[in-house]
C-alpha positions as CSV (number, residue, x, y, z in Angstrom):
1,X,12.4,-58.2,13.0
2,X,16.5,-57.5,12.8
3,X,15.9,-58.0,8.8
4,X,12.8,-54.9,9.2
5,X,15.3,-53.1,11.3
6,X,17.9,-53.0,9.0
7,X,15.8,-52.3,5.5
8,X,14.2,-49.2,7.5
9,X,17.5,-47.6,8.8
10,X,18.8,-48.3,5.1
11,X,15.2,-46.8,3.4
12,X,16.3,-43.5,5.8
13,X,19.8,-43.0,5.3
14,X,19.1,-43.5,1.4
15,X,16.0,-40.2,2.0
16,X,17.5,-36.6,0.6
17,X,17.9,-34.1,3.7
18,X,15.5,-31.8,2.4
19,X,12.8,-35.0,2.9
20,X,13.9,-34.8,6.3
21,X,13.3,-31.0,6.7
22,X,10.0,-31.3,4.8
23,X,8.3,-29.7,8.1
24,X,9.9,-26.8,7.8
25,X,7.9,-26.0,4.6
26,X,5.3,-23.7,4.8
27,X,1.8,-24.7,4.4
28,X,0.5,-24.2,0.8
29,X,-0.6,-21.2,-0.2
30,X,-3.9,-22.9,-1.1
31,X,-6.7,-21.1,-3.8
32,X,-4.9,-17.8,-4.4
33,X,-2.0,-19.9,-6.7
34,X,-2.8,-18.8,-10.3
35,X,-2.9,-15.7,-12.3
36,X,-5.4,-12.6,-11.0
37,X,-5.9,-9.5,-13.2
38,X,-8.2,-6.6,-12.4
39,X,-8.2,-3.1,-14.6
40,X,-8.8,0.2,-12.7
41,X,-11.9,1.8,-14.0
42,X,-10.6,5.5,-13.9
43,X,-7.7,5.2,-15.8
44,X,-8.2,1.6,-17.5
45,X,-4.9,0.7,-16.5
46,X,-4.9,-3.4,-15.8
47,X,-2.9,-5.6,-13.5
48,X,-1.8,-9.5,-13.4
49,X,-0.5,-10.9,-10.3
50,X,1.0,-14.4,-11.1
51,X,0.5,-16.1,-7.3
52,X,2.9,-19.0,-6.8
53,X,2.9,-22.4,-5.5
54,X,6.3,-21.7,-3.9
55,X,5.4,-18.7,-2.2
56,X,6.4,-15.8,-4.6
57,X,4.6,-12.9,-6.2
58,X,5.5,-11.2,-9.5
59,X,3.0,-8.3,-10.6
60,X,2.7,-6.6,-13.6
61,X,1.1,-3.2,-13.0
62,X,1.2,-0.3,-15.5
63,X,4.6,-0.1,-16.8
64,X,6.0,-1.8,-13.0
65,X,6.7,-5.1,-12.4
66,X,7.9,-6.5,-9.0
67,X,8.4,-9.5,-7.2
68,X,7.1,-10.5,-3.3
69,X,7.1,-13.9,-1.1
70,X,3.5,-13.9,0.1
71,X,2.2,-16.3,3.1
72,X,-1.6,-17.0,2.7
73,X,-3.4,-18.3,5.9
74,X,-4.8,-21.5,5.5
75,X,-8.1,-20.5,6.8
76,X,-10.1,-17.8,6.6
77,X,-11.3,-15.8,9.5
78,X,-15.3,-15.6,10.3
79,X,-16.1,-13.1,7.9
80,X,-13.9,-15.2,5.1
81,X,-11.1,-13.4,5.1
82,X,-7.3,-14.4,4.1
83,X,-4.7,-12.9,5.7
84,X,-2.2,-11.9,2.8
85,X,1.2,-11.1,4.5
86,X,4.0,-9.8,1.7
87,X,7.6,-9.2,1.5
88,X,8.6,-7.1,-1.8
89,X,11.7,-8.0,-2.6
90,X,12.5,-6.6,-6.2
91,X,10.8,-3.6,-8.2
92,X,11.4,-1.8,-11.6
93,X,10.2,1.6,-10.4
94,X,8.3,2.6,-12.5
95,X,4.7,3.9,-13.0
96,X,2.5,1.4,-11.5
97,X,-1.5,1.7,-12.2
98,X,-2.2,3.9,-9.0
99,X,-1.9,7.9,-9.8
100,X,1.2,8.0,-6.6
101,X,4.1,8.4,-8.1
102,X,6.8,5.3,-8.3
103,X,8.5,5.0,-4.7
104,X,10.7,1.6,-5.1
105,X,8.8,1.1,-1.5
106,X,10.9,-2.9,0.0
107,X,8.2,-2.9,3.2
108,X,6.0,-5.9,4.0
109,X,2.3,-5.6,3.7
110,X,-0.7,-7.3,5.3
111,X,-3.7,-7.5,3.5
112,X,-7.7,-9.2,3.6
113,X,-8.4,-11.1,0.8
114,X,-11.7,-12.7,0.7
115,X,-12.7,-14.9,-2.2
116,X,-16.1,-15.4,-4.4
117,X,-18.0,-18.3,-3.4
118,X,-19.0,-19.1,-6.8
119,X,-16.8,-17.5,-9.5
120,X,-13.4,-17.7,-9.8
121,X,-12.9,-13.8,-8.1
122,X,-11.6,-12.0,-5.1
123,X,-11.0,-8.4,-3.3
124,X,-7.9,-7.6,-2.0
125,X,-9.0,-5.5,1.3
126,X,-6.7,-2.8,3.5
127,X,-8.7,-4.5,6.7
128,X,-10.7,-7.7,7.2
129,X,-14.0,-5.3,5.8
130,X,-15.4,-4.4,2.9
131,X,-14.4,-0.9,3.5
132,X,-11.2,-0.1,1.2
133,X,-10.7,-2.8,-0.8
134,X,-10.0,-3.3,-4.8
135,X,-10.8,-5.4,-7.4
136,X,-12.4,-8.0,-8.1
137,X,-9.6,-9.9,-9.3
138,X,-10.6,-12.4,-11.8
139,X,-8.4,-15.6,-12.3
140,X,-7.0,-15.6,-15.8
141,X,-6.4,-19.6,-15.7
142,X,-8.9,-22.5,-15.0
């Protein structure tokens, strides 16, 4: 038993302090990792949003590109929706796909993302509804 003892305390002072911390990680941000794109019919203007294991966001929209955190939850509401919280944290400023013009806009988001049960798509909604939402996003990778 004293032998036990001592290989365990030496097994956990040898263990990195981020191992130690590994709680403090958020959950994964689970089927939205991987690339997304989506082209707006009324000006054929497409998008890729690159969704990251690590939590980070770079979209290419129009002549913009910026770069978020995003937090996905784990598990979708009754309806199926994902709640998308995002924190923008760098921007070009320039002409993104929408018709608004550039505002360099830093503020977090929410959004409803609700994924296809079958194909590899999704919406991106303003509310946990089918009411203002766009896409669908189709993932580029398998």
């Amino acid at each position: 038993m004293k032998r036990l003892t001592r290989c365990l305390t030496l097994l956990l002072a040898a263990c990195p302090p981020a191992y130690a911390v590994a709680t403090d990680v958020p959950p994964p941000p689970g089927p939205i990792v991987g690339k997304w794109t989506w082209t707006r019919s009324d000006n054929n203007c497409t998008e890729v949003y690159d969704y990251r294991a690590d939590g980070t966001l770079h979209v290419v929209s129009g002549e913009e590109e910026s770069d978020s955190t995003y937090r996905l939850s784990v598990k979708p509401d009754a309806s199926g929706f994902h709640e998308l919280k995002g924190q923008p944290v760098r921007t070009n400023g320039r002409q993104d796909c929408s018709d608004s013009p550039p505002t360099g806009d830093l503020s977090p988001y929410v959004v409803y993302v609700i994924f296809h049960t079958r194909e590899p798509k999704m919406l991106v909604c303003q509310t946990p509804t089918l009411d203002q939402c766009f896409g669908p996003l189709r993932r580029m990778d398998p």
